[in-house]
C-alpha positions as CSV (number, residue, x, y, z in Angstrom):
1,X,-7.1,-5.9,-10.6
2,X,-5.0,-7.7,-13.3
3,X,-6.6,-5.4,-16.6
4,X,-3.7,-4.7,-18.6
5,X,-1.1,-6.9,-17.1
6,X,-0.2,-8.3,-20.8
7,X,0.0,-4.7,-22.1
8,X,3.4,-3.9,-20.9
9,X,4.6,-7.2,-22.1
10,X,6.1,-7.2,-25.1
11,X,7.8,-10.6,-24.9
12,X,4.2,-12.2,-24.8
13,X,2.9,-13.8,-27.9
14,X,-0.1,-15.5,-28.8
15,X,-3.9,-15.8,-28.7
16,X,-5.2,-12.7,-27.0
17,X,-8.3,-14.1,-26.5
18,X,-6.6,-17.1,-24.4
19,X,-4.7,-14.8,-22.6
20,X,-7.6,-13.0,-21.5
21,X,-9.7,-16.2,-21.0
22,X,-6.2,-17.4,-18.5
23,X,-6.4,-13.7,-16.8
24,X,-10.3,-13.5,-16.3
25,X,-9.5,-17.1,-14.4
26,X,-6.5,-16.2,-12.2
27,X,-9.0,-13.1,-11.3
28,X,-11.3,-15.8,-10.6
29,X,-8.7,-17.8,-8.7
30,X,-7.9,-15.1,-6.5
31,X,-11.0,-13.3,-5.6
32,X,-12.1,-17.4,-4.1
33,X,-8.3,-17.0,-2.3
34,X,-9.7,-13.7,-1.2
35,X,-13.2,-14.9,0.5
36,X,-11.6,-17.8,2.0
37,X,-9.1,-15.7,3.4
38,X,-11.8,-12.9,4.7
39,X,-14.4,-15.8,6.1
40,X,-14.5,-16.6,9.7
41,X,-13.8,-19.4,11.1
42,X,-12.9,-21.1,14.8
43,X,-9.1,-20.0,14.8
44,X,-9.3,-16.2,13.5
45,X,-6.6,-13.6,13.6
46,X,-3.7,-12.9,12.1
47,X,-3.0,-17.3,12.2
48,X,-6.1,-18.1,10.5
49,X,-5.2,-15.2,7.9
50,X,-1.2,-16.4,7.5
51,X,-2.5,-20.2,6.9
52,X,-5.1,-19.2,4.5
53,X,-3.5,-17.1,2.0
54,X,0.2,-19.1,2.2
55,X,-2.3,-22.5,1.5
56,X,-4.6,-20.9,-1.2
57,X,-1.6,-19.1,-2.8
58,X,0.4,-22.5,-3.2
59,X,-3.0,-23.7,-5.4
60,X,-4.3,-20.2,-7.3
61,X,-2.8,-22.0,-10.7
62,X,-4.5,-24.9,-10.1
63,X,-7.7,-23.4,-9.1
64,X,-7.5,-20.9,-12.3
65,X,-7.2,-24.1,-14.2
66,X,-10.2,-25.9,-12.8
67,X,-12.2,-22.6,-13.3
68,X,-11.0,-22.8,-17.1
69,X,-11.9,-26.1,-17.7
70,X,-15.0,-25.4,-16.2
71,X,-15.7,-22.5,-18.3
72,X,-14.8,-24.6,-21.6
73,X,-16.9,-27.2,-21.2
């Protein structure tokens, strides 16, 4: 979803292999954001879908961090 994103950035310095460790862990991040947002639960529809991705959205940079740290252990 995300391949390439530092390619057209010119501005971006660094470590590519941390940047591609950070972009493998927002993919991460955001395919859990997805499957939370897709699973079914007791208040479905368009609410359940609204509350779900504005919630997990506010937290995919924390997530992506926990997955990291996970990783690096």
């Amino acid at each position: 979803m995300l391949q390439g994103y530092y390619d057209w950035d010119e501005a971006t310095k660094g470590d590519p292999a941390a940047k591609r460790k950070r972009l493998l862990a927002v993919q991460a991040a955001l395919e859990i954001v997805k499957a939370s947002a897709g699973a079914a639960g007791g208040d479905a529809g368009v609410n359940k879908l609204k509350f779900d991705l504005s919630h997990a959205s506010s937290h995919v940079n924390t997530l992506a961090d926990a997955i990291q740290a996970a990783l690096d252990k």
